[in-house]
PyMOL commands that place a pseudoatom at each C-alpha (Angstrom):
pseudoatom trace, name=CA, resn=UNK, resi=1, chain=A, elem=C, hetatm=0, pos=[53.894, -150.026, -127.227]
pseudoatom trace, name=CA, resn=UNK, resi=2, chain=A, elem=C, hetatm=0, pos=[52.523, -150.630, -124.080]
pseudoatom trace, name=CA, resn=UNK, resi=3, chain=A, elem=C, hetatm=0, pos=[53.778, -147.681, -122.302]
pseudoatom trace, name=CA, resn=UNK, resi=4, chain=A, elem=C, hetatm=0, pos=[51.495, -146.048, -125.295]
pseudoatom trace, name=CA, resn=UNK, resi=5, chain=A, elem=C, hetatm=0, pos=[48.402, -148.148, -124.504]
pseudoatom trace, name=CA, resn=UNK, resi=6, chain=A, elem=C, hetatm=0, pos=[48.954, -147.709, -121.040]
pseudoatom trace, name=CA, resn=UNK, resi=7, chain=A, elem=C, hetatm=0, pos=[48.908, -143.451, -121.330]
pseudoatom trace, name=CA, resn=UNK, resi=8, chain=A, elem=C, hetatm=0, pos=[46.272, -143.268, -123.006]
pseudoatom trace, name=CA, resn=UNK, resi=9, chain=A, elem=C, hetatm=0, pos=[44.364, -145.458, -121.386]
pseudoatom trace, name=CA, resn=UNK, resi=10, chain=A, elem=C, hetatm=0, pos=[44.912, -142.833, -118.569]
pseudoatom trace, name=CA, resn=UNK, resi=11, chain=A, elem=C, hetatm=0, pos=[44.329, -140.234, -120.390]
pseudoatom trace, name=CA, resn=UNK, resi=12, chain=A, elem=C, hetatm=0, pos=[40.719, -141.094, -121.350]
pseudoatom trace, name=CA, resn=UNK, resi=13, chain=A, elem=C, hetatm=0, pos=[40.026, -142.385, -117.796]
pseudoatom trace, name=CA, resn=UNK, resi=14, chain=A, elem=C, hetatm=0, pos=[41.235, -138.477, -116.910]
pseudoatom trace, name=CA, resn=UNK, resi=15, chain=A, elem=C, hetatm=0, pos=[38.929, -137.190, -119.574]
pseudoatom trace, name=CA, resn=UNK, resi=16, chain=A, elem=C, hetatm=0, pos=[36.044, -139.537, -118.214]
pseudoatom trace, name=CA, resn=UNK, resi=17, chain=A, elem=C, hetatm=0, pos=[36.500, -138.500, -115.139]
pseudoatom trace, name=CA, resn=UNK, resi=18, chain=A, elem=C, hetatm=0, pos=[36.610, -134.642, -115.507]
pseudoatom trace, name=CA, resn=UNK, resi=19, chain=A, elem=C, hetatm=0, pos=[33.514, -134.881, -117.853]
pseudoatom trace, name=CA, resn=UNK, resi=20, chain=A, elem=C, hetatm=0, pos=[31.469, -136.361, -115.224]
pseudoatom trace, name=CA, resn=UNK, resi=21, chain=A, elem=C, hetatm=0, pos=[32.251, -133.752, -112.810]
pseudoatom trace, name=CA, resn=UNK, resi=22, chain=A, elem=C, hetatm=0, pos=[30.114, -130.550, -114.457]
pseudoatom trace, name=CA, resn=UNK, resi=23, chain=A, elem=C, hetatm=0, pos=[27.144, -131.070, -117.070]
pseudoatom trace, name=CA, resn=UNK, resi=24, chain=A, elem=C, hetatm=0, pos=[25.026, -128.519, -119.021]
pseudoatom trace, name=CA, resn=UNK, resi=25, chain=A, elem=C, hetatm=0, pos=[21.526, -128.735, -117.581]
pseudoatom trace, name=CA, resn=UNK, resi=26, chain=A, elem=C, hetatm=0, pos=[18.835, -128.044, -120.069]
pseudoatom trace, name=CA, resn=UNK, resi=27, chain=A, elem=C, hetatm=0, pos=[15.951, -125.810, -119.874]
pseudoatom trace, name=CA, resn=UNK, resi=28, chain=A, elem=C, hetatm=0, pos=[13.144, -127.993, -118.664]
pseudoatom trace, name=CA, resn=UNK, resi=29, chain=A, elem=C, hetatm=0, pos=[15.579, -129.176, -115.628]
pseudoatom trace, name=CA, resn=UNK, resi=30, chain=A, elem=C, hetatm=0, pos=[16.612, -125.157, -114.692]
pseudoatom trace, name=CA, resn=UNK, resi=31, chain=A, elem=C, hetatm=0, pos=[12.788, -124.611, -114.941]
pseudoatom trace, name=CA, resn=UNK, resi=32, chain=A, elem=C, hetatm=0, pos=[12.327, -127.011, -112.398]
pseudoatom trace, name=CA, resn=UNK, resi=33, chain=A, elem=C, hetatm=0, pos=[15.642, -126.401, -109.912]
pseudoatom trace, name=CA, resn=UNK, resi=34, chain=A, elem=C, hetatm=0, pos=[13.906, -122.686, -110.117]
pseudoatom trace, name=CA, resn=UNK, resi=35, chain=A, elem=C, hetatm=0, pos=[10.320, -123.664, -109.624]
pseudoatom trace, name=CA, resn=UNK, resi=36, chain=A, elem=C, hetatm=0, pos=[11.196, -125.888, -106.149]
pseudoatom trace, name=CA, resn=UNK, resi=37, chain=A, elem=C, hetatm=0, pos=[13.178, -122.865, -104.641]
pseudoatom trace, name=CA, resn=UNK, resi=38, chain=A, elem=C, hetatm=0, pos=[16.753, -124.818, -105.373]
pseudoatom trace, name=CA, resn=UNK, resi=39, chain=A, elem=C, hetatm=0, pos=[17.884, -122.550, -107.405]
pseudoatom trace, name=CA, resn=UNK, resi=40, chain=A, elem=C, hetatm=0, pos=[17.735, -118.385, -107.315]
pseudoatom trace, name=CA, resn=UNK, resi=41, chain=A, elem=C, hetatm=0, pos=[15.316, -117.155, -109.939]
pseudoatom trace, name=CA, resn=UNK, resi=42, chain=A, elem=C, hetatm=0, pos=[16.711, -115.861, -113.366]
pseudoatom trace, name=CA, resn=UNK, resi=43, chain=A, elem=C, hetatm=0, pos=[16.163, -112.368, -113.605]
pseudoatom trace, name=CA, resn=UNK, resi=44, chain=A, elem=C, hetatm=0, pos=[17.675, -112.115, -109.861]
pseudoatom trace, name=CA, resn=UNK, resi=45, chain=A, elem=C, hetatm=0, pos=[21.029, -114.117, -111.238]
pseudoatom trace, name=CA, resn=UNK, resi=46, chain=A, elem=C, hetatm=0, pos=[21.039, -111.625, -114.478]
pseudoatom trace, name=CA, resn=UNK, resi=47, chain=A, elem=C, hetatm=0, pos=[20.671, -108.346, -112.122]
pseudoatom trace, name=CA, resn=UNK, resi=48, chain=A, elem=C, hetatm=0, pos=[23.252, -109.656, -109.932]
pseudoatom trace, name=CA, resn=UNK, resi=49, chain=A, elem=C, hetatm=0, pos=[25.461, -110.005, -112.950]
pseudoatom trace, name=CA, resn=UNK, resi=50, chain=A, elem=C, hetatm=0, pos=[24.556, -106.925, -114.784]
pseudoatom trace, name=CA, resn=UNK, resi=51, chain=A, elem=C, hetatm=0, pos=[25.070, -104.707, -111.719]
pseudoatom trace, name=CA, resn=UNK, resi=52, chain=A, elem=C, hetatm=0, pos=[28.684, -105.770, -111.364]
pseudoatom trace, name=CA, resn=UNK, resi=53, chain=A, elem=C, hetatm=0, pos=[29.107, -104.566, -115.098]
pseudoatom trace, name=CA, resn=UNK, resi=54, chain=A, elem=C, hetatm=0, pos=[26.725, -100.956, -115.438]
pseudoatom trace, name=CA, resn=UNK, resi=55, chain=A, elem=C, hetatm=0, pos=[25.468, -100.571, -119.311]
pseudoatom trace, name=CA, resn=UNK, resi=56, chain=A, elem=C, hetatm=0, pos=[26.467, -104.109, -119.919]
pseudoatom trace, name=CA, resn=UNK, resi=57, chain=A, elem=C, hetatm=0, pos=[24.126, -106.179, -121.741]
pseudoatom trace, name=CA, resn=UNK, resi=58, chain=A, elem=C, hetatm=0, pos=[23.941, -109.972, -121.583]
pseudoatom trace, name=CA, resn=UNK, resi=59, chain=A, elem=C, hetatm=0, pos=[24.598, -112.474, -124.397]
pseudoatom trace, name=CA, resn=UNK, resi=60, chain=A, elem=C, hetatm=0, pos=[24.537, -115.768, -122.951]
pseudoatom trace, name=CA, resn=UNK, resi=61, chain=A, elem=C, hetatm=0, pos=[23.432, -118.110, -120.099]
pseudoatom trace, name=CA, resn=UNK, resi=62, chain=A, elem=C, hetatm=0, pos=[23.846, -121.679, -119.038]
pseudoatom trace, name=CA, resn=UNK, resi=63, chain=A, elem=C, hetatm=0, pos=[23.285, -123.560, -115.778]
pseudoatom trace, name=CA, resn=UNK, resi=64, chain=A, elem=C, hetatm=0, pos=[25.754, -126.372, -114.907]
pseudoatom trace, name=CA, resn=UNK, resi=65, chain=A, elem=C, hetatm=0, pos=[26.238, -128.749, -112.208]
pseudoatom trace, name=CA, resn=UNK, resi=66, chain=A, elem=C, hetatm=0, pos=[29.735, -128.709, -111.147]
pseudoatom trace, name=CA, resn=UNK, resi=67, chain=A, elem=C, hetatm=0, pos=[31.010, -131.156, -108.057]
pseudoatom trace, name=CA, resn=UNK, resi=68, chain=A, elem=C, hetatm=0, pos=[27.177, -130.936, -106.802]
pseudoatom trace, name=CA, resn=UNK, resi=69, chain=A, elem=C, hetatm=0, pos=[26.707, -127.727, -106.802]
pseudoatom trace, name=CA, resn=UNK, resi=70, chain=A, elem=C, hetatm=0, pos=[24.843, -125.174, -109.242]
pseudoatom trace, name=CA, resn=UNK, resi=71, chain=A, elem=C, hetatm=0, pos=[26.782, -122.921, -110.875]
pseudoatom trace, name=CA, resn=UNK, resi=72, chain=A, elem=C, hetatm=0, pos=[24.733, -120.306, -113.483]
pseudoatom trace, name=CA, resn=UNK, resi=73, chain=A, elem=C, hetatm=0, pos=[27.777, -118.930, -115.829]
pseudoatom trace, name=CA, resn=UNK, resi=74, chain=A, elem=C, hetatm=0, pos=[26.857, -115.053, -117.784]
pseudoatom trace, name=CA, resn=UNK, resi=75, chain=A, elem=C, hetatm=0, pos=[28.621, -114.048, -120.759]
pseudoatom trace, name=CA, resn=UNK, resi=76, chain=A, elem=C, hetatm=0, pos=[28.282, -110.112, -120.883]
pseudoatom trace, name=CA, resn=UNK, resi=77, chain=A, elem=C, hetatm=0, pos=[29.186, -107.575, -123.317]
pseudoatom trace, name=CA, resn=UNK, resi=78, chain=A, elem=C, hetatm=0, pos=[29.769, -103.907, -121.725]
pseudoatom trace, name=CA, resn=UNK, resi=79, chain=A, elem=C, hetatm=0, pos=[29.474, -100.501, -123.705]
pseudoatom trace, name=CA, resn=UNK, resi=80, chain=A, elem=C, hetatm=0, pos=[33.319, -100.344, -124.758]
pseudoatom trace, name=CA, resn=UNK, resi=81, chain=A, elem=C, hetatm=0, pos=[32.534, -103.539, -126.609]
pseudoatom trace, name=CA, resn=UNK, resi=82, chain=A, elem=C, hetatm=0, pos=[34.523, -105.759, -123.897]
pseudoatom trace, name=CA, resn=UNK, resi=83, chain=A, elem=C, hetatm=0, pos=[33.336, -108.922, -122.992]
pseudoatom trace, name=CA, resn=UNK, resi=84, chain=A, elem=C, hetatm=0, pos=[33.082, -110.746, -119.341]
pseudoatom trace, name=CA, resn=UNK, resi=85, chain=A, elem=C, hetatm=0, pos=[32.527, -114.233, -117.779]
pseudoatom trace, name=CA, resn=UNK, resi=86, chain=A, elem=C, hetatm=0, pos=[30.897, -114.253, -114.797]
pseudoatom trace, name=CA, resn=UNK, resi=87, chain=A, elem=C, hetatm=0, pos=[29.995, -117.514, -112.614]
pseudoatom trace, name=CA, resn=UNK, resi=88, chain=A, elem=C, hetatm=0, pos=[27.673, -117.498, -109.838]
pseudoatom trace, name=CA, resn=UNK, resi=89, chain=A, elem=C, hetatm=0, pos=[26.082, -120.167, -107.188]
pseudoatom trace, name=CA, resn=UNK, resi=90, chain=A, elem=C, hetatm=0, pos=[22.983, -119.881, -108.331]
pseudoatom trace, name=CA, resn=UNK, resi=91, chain=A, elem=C, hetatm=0, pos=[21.487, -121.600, -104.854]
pseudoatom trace, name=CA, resn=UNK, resi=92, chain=A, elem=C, hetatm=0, pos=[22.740, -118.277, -103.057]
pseudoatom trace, name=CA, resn=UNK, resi=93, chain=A, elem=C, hetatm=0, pos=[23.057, -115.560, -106.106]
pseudoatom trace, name=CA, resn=UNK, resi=94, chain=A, elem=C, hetatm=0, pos=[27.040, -115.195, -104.654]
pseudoatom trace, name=CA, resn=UNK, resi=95, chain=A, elem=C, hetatm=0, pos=[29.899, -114.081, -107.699]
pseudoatom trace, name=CA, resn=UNK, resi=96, chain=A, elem=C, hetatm=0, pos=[32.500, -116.846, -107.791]
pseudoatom trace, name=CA, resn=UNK, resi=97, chain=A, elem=C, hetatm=0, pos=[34.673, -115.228, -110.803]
pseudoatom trace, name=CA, resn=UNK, resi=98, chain=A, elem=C, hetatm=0, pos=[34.072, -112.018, -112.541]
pseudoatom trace, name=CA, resn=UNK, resi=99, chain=A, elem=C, hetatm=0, pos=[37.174, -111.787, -115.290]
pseudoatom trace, name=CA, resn=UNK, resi=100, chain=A, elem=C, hetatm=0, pos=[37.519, -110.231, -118.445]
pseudoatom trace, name=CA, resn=UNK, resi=101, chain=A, elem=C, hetatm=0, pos=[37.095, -112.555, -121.473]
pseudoatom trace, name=CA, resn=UNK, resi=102, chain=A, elem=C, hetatm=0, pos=[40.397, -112.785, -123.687]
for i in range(1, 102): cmd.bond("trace and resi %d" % i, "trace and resi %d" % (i + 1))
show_as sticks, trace
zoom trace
């Protein structure tokens, strides 16, 4: 029994831990991060994405804060109807993954 209590009292500390390491940031916040320069605007993050996918349209967005840094994630949907996650630092608008959603 205490081998039990003693896994998964690791396993929440693990679960702790990795949830404090990226968090959703809401609207108001990504407003602001954008406003102050932090952050590259929007529509330049969307082009970037769009251009790596031609004819591709988006169908979501969400900033995060992963390990300190920014990360602005793109769902996108292309004309054959396949979908693709994208992830880019938003401070410098560079790709990080580009994959095909499964």
């Amino acid at each position: 029994m205490k081998t039990f209590a003693l896994l998964f009292s690791a396993s929440l500390i693990a679960l702790s831990a990795s949830a404090a390491q990226a968090r959703d940031l809401g609207p108001d916040e990504a407003l602001r991060l954008r406003d102050a320069g932090t952050i590259v605007s929007f529509e330049k993050l969307n082009a970037t994405a769009l251009a790596r996918h031609p004819g591709a349209s988006i169908s979501e967005t969400e900033l995060e804060e992963e390990y300190g840094k920014y990360i602005y994630q793109v769902e996108l949907r292309d004309p054959q109807g396949l979908e693709w996650d994208l992830e880019l630092d938003a401070v410098t608008g560079q790709v990080l993954k580009d994959h095909q959603d499964t």
